[in-house]
C-alpha positions as CSV (number, residue, x, y, z in Angstrom):
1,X,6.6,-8.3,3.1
2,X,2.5,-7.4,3.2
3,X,2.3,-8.7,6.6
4,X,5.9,-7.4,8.4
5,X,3.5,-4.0,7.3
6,X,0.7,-5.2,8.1
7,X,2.2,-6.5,11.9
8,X,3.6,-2.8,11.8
9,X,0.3,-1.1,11.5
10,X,-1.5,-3.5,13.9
11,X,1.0,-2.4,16.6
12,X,0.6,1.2,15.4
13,X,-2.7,0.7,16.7
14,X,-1.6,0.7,20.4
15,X,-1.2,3.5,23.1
16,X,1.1,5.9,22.0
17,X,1.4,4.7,18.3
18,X,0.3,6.5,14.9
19,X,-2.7,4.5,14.5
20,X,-3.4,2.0,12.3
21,X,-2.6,3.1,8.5
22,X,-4.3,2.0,5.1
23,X,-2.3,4.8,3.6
24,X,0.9,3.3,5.2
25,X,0.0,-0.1,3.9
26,X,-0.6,1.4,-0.2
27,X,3.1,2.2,0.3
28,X,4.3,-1.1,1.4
29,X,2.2,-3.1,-1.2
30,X,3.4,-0.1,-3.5
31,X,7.5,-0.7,-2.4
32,X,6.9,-4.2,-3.3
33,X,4.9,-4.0,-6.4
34,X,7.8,-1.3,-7.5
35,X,10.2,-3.8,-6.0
36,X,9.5,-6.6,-8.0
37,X,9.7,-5.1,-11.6
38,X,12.8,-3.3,-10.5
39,X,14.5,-6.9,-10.0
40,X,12.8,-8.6,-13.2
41,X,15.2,-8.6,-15.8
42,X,12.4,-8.5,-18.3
43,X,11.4,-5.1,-16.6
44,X,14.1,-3.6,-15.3
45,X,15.2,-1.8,-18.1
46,X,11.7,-0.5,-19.1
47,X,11.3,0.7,-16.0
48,X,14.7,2.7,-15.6
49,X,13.9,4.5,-18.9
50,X,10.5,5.4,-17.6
51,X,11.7,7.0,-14.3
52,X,14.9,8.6,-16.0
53,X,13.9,12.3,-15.7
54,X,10.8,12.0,-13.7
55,X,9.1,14.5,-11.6
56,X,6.3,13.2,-10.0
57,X,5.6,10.0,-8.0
58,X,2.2,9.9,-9.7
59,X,3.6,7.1,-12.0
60,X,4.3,5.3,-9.8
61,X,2.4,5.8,-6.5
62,X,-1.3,5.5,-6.5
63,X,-3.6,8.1,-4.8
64,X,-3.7,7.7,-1.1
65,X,-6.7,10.1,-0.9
66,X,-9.7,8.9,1.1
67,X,-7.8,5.7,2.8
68,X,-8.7,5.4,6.4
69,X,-5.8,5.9,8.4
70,X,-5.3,6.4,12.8
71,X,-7.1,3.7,14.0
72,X,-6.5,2.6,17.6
73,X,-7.4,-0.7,18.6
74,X,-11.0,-0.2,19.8
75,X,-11.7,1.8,16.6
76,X,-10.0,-0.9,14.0
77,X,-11.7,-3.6,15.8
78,X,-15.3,-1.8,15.5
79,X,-14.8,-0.9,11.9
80,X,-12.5,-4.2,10.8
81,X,-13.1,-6.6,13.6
82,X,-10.0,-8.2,12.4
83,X,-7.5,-8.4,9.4
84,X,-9.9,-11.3,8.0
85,X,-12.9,-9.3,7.6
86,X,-15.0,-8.7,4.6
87,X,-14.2,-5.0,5.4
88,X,-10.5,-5.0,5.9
89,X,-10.4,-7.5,2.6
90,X,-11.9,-4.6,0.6
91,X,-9.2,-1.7,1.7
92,X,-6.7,-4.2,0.9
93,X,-8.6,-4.7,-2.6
94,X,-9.2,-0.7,-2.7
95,X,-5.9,-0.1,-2.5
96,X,-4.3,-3.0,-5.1
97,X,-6.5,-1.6,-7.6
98,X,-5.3,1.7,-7.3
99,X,-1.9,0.6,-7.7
100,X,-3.3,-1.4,-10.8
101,X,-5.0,1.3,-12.3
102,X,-1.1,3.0,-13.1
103,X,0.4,2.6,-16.0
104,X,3.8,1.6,-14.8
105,X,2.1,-1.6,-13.3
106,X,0.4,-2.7,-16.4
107,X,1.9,-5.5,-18.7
């Protein structure tokens, strides 16, 4: 699922796309995260009686603030070089510890 997104956002990158999207990306790796306690029978149920009557997606979505995000291809490739980098690596990391860092996606 993390790469179909990222795949997404490398083409993004083209003419006449959005731009490549870290912020996109938090919301994939997000979906799945979310995803996978939603189909854990060990979880599920917590996690229904967490969200029952919520208002904000704060619980569950980490702060997007400060991602990079609109990259075309010359610009991705002069910051990233490519998806294997040192640099792209630490967005990736960037953004699993935010998701880490919320309660709903601690033990």
């Amino acid at each position: 699922s993390v790469a179909i997104g990222e795949f997404k956002e490398l083409m993004d990158r083209a003419k006449k796309g959005s731009g490549f999207s870290f912020v996109d990306l938090a919301a994939d790796m997000t979906g799945i995260r979310f995803a996978e306690l939603a189909t854990d029978p060990q979880t599920a149920e917590r996690l229904q009686q967490t969200l029952a009557g919520l208002d904000s997606e704060l619980l569950f979505f980490p702060s997007i603030d400060g991602l990079p995000e609109g990259f075309d291809k010359q610009a991705f490739k002069h910051r990233y070089q490519q998806v294997d980098s040192e640099a792209y690596k630490a967005e990736l990391q960037e953004i699993q510890r935010r998701i880490g860092e919320l309660a709903l996606y601690q033990g």
